[in-house]
DODO-798582 format. One record per atom (N, C-alpha, C): residue in one letter; x, y, z; atom name. Coordinates in Angstrom, 3 decimals, decimal comma, m for minus. Last residue first. Layout:
BEGIN
  tike        c1        c2        c3  torlo
     A         X         Y         Z     CA
...
END
This chain:
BEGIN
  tike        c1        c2        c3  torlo
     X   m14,132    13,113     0,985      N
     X   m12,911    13,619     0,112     CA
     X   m11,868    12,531    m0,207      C
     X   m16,412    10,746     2,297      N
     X   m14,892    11,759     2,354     CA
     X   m14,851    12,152     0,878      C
     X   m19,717     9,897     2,690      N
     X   m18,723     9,763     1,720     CA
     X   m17,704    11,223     2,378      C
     X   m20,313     8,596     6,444      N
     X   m20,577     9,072     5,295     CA
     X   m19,329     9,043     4,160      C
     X   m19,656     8,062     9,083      N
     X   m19,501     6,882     8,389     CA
     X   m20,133     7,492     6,662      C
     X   m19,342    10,727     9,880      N
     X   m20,485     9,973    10,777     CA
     X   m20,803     8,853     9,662      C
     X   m17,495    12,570     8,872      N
     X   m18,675    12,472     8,422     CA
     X   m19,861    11,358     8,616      C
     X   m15,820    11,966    11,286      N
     X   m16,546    13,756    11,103     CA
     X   m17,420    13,241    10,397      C
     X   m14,780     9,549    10,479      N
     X   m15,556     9,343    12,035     CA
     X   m16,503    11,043    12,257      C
     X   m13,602    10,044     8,160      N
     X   m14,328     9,181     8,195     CA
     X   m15,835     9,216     9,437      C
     X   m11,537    11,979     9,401      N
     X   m12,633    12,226     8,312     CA
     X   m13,785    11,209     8,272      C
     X    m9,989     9,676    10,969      N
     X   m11,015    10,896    10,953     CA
     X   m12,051    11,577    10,380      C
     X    m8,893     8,079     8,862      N
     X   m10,031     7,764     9,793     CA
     X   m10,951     8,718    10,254      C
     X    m7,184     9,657     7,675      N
     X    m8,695     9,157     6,939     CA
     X    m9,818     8,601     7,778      C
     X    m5,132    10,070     9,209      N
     X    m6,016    11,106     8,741     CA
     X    m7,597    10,627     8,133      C
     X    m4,600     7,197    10,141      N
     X    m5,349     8,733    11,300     CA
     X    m5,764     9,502    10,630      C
     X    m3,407     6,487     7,211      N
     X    m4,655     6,002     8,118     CA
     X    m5,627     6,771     9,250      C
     X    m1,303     8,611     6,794      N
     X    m2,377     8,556     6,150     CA
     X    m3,724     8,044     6,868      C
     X     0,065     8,193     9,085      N
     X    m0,275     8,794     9,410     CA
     X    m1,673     9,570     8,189      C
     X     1,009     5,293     7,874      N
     X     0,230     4,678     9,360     CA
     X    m0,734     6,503     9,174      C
     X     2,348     6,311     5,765      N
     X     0,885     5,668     5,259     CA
     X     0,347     5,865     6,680      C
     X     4,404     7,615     6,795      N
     X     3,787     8,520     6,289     CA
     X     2,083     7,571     5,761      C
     X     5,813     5,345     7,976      N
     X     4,983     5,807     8,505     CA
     X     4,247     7,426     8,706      C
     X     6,296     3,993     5,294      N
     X     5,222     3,388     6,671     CA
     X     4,883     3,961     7,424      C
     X     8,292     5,558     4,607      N
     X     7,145     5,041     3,859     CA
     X     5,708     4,856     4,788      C
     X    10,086     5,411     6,508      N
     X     9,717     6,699     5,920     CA
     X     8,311     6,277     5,452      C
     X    10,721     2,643     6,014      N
     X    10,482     3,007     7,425     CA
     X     9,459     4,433     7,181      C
     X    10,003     1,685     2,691      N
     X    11,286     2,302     3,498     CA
     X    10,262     2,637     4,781      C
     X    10,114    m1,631     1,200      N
     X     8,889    m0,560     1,777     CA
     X     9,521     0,148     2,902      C
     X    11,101    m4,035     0,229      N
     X    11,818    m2,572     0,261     CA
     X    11,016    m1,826     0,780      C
     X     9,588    m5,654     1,504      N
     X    10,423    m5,835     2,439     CA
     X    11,223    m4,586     1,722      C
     X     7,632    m5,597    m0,381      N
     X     7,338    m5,765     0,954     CA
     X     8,391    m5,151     1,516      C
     X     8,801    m6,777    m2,515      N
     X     8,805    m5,645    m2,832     CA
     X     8,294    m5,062    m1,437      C
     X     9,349    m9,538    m1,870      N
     X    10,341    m8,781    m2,279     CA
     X     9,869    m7,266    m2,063      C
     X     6,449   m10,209    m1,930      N
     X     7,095   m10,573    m0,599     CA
     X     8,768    m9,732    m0,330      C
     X     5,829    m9,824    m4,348      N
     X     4,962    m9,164    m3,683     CA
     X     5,887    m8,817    m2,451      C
     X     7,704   m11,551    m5,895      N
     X     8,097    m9,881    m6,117     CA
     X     7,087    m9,372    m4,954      C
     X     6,432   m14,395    m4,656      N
     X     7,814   m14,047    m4,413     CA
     X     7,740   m12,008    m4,887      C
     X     3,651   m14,127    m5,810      N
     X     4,201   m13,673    m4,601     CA
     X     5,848   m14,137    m4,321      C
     X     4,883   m14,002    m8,636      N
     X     3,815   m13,111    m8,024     CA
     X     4,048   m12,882    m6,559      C
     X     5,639   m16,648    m8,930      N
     X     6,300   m14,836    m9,301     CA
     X     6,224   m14,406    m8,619      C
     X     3,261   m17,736    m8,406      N
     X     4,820   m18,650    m7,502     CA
     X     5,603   m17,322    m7,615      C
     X     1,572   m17,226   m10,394      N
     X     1,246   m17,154    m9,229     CA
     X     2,495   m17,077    m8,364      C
     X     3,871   m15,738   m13,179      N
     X     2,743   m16,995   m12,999     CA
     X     2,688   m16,367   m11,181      C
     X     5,646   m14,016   m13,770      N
     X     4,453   m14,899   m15,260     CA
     X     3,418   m15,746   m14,304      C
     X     6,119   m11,089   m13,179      N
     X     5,968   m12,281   m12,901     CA
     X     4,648   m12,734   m13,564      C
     X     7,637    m8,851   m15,482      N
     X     6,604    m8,956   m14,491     CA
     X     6,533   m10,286   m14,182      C
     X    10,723    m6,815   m15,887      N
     X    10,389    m8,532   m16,331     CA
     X     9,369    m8,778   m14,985      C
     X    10,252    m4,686   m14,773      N
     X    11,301    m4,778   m16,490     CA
     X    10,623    m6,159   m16,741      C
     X     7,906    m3,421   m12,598      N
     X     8,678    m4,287   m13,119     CA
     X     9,273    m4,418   m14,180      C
     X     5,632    m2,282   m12,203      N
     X     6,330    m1,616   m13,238     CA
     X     7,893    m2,425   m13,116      C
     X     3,869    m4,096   m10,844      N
     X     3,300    m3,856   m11,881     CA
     X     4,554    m3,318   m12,959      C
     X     5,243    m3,524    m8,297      N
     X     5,589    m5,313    m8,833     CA
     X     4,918    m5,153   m10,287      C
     X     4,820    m1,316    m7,286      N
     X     5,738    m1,825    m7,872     CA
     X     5,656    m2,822    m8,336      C
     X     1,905    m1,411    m7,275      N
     X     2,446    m0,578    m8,340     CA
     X     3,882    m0,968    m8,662      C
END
């Protein structure tokens, strides 16, 4: 999403991952590990509905 809302998007592949590898490395501590505690949550759910469809 970031590298999408970019002012000036990368034109070609070589862009691309340079802003990917940029935008990586702003990804705040906070961030990471409100996702890691996304992952435990979904897993769960996952492992309650015995590999079925979640919420």
């Amino acid at each position: 999403r970031r590298v999408r809302t970019r002012a000036i998007p990368p034109r070609n592949v070589w862009e691309l991952a340079g802003a990917l590898v940029e935008e990586w490395g702003n990804i705040s501590q906070q961030e990471l590990a409100n996702l890691v505690q996304s992952m435990r949550r979904q897993s769960t759910e996952v492992l309650n509905a015995a590999g079925g469809q979640t919420r």
